[in-house]
N, C-alpha and C positions, 0 to 999 in steps of 0.2 A: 509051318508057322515061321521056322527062323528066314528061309526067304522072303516073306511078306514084309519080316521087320528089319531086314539086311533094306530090303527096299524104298521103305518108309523111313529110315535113317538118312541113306541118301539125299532121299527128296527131301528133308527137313534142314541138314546139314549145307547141302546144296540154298536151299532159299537163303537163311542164314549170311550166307556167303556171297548172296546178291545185293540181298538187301545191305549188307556192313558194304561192300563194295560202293553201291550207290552214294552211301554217308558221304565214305572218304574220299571218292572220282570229285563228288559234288562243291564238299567243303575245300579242296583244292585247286579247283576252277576259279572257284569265289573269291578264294582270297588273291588269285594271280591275278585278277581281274582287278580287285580292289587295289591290289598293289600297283597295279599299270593306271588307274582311275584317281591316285592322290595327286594333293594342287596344293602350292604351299601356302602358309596361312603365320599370320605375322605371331599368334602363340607360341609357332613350335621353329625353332631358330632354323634357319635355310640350311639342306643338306641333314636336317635331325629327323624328318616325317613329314607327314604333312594329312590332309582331311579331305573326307570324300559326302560327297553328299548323295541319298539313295531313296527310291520312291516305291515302297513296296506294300501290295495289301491295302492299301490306303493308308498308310502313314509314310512319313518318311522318318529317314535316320540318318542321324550325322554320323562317321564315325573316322575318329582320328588314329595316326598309327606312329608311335614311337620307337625310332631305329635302336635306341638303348632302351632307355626305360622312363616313364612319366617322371616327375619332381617327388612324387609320393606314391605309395604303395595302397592300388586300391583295393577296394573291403571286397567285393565281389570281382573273382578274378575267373574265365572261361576258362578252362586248356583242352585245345582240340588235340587228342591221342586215339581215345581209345576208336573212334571209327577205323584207323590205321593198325592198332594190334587186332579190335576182332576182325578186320575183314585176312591178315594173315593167320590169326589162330583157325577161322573156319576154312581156308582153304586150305591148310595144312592138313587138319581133320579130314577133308574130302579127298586129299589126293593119297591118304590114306587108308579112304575107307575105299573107293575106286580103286587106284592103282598097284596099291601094294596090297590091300584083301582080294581083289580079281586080279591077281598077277597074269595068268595066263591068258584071260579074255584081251588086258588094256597095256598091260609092261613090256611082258616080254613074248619076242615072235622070234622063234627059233631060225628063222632065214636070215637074222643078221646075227643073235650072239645065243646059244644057250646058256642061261645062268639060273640058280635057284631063287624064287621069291624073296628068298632075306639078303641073297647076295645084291638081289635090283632096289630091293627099299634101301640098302644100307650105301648104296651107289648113289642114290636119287636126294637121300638126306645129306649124306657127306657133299653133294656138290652143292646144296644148298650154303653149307657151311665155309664151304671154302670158295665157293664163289661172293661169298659178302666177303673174305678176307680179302679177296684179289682187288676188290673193288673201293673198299678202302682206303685200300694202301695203294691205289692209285689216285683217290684223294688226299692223301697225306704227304705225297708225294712233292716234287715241284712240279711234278705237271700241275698241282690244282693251280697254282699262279701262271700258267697258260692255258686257257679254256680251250681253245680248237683242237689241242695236243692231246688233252684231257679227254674230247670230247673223241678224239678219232681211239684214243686206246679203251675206251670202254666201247665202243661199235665193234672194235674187233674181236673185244672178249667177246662180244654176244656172240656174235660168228662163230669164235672158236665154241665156245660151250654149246652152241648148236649142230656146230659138225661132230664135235663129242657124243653128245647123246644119239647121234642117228647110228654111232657104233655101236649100241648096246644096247638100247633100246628101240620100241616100235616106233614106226612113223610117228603116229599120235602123239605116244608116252614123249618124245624126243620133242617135239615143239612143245607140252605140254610145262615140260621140266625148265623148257627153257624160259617159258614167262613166268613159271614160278619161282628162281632163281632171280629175276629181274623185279619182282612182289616183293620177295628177300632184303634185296637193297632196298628196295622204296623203304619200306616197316622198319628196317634197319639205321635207315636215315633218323628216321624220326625217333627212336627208341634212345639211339647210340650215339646219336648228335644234336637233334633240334630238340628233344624236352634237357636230354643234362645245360646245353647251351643256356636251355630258358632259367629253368633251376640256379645257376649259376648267375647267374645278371639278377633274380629277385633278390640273392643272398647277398649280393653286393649291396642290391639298392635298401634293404633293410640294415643293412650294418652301417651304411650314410655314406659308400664309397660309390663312386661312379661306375658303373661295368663296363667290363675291354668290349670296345665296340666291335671286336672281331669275331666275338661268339656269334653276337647276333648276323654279322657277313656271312664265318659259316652256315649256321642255318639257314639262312636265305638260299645260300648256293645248291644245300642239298634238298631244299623244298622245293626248287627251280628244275632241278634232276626229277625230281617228282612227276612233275607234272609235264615234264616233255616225254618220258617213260608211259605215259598212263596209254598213250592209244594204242603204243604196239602190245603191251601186257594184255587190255583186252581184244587183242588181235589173236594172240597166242591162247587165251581163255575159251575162245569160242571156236577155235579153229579145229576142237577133238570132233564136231558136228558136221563138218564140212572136209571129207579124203582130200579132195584135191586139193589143198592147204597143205596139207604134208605128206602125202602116198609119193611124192616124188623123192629120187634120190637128191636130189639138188634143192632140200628144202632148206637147208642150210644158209644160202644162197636168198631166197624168201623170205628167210629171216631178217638179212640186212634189209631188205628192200623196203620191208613192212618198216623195219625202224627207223629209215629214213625217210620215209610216206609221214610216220605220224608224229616224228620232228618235228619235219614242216610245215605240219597242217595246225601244230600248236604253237609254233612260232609266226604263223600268219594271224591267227588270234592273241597273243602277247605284245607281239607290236603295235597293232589297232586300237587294242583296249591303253596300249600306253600313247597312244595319239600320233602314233609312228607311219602313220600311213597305212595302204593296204600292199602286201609284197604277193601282188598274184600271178609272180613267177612261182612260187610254194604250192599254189595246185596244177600245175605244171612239173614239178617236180615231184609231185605224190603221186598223181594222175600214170605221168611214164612208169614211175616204181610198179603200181599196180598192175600196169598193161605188161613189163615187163614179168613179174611174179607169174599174172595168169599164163602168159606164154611159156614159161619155164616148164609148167606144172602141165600144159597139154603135151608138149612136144616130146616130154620125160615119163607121161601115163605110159601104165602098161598096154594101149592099146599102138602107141605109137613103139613101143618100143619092141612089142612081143608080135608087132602085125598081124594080130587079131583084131578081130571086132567089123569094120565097115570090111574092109580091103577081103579079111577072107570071109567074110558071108557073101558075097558074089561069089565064090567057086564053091561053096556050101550044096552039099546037093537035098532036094527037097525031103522031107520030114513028114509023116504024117500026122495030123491032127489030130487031140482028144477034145472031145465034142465039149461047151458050155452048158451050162441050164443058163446062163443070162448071154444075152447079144450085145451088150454091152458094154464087154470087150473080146478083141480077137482071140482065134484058139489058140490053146496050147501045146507044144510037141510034148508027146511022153515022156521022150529024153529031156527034155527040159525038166518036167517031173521029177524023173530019175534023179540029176542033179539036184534040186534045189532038196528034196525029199533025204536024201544022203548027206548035203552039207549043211543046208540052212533050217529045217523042220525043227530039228529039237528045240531050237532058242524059239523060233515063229511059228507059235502055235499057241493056240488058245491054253492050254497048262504045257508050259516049254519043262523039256525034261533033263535039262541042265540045271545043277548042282546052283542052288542058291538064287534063283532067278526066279522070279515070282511072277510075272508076265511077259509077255512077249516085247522083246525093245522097239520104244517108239510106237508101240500099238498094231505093228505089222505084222503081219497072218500072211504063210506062205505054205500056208499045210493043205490048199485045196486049186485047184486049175483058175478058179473067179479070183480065189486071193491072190495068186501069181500073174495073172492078168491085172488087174490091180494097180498093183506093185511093180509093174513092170518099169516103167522111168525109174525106180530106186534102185530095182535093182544093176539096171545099166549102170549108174551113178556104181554103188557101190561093189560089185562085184566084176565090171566090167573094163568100165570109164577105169577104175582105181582098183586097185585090191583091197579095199578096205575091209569088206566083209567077205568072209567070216576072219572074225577080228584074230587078226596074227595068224591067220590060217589055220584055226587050228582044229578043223575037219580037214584038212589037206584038201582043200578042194583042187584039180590037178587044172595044169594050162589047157588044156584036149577042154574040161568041163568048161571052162568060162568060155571057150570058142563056142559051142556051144549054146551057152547061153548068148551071145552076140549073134551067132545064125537068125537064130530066134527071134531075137530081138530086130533087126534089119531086113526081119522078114515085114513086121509089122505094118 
């Protein structure tokens, strides 16, 4: 029972955490957009706001935007937050229930650091912690009155907190942490600067004083950071589904790339929407990021590096076949069996016989010759192409088996 509900948590948690995601991605787009889409208007004094006109559902909507605050305090006032704390409160919970409850399958993989489950969560929280302080206090800084300066020492913190975590944690865990440390500031932004900022200017403008126009600058700045952060965070969110993302030593390195990919590609849409023109050297410069990233992450697989896979399945010598009941797909060597049967069966099997696992991950079934045939492109993908599976190794699958499986596989 408790696997079934270990798993059903997950997947609840997990939705959760999509759907609040979706909120706050979406309400952040909108309003950058709306902020690049205002045109002044003889109400609101030049340089104060200004008013956007919008056609939605079949209505339309005016909506005007004050850089301080209205003349009066209206009755019905929005505040957009909480899409921002729950889509952090749910991933926090998930990276939780994932990576510090399954420490062994998703945290930690002995071939880069041995440490104990509470020593990787208490590792994985502190940096959360002190990676908002670094960042911070690199806006509070003078760099914040130089933005390029500003903007190159937070690129490099990410780096650095990215080649940190690949000492200590797995591939995965280590890109993992890193876009959840960068979720950190976003939620932090708003928590810790844009709602007291807001708080602050109503209290003014109800006491009949005017509010420091700088509250409301900072907020803007850290909302701005928001939304240029949002495509590489979900770059790093989905990247635990895809090895070759981070199975290389040089993901670190990927990391920058991605977050200069998705800079760019939000600063192509900021401009535009602000009537700026189109700057389509920005997919040009995303576009190489990317081609650059994937090359890193071939040339650095362990097939390039361990020269396995194509190069030695040509001196591979021939294998004998165990027969199909389907023709459907080609046979299978026994030693292949042997291997997958020894490292991968327990987790991929119709009742996997690992601790806390209630079905087989992703629905893969690796317990019979049809289902290894199958399966065969995943598992090139992941036990071949990458080491990804079995996660952190930890059936020790040996380098002799994954060659092996590539014979195998190169035969086909």
């Amino acid at each position: 029972m408790y696997p079934i509900l270990h798993e059903w948590g997950g997947f609840l948690i997990r939705w959760t955490h999509v759907v609040a995601a979706i909120a706050w991605i979406g309400a952040s787009f909108y309003f950058m957009h709306l902020d690049a889409s205002l045109r002044a208007i003889p109400a609101i004094p030049v340089g104060k706001g200004g008013e956007a006109w919008e056609v939605h559902g079949g209505g339309f909507y005016q909506v005007r935007k004050y850089l301080v605050a209205p003349d009066r305090m209206p009755e019905h006032l929005i505040w957009h937050k909480w899409q921002s704390y729950s889509t952090w409160l749910s991933g926090f919970f998930l990276l939780c229930w994932v990576y510090y409850g399954q420490a062994d399958l998703y945290l930690i993989d002995p071939a880069v650091r041995v440490i104990s489950p509470l020593t990787g969560a208490l590792i994985g929280i502190g940096a959360l912690a002190l990676g908002w302080l670094i960042y911070d206090g690199l806006n509070r800084s003078p760099l914040a009155n130089r933005p390029p300066l500003l903007a190159t020492a937070v690129f490099l913190t990410v780096v650095a907190l990215a080649f940190g975590f690949q000492q200590v944690f797995s591939g995965r865990a280590a890109m993992l942490h890193t876009g959840a440390v960068i979720a950190t500031w976003m939620t932090g932004n708003v928590f810790f600067v844009i709602m007291p900022n807001q708080r602050k200017a109503i209290a003014e403008l109800v006491a009949g004083r005017v509010p420091n126009p700088a509250w409301g600058k900072q907020a803007k700045n850290r909302s701005s950071h928001n939304n240029y952060l949002t495509l590489p965070v979900l770059f790093f969110m989905l990247s635990g589904h895809y090895p070759l993302a981070w199975s290389s030593p040089y993901s670190w390195m990927i990391v920058g790339l991605v977050v200069i990919a998705g800079g760019v590609v939000r600063h192509f849409f900021n401009v535009r929407n602000a009537g700026g023109g189109d700057r389509w050297w920005t997919w040009g410069v995303a576009t190489a990021c990317v081609a650059i990233a994937a090359a890193i992450s071939i040339a650095s697989s362990p097939v390039a590096r361990e020269r396995i896979g194509w190069t030695a399945s040509a001196e591979a010598a021939p294998v004998q076949p165990v027969s199909l009941a389907s023709a459907a797909h080609p046979p299978v060597d026994e030693s292949v069996m042997n291997v997958i049967g020894t490292r991968c069966a327990m987790c991929h099997a119709a009742e996997p016989q690992w601790p806390d696992m209630a079905s087989p991950p992703k629905g893969v079934l690796l317990d019979t010759p049809e289902h290894v045939a199958r399966f065969a492109s995943a598992i090139r993908m992941q036990a071949v192409l990458t080491h990804a599976m079995p996660p952190n190794n930890i059936t020790d699958m040996q380098p002799e088996e994954r060659a092996e499986l590539a014979r195998w596989l190169a035969a086909r």
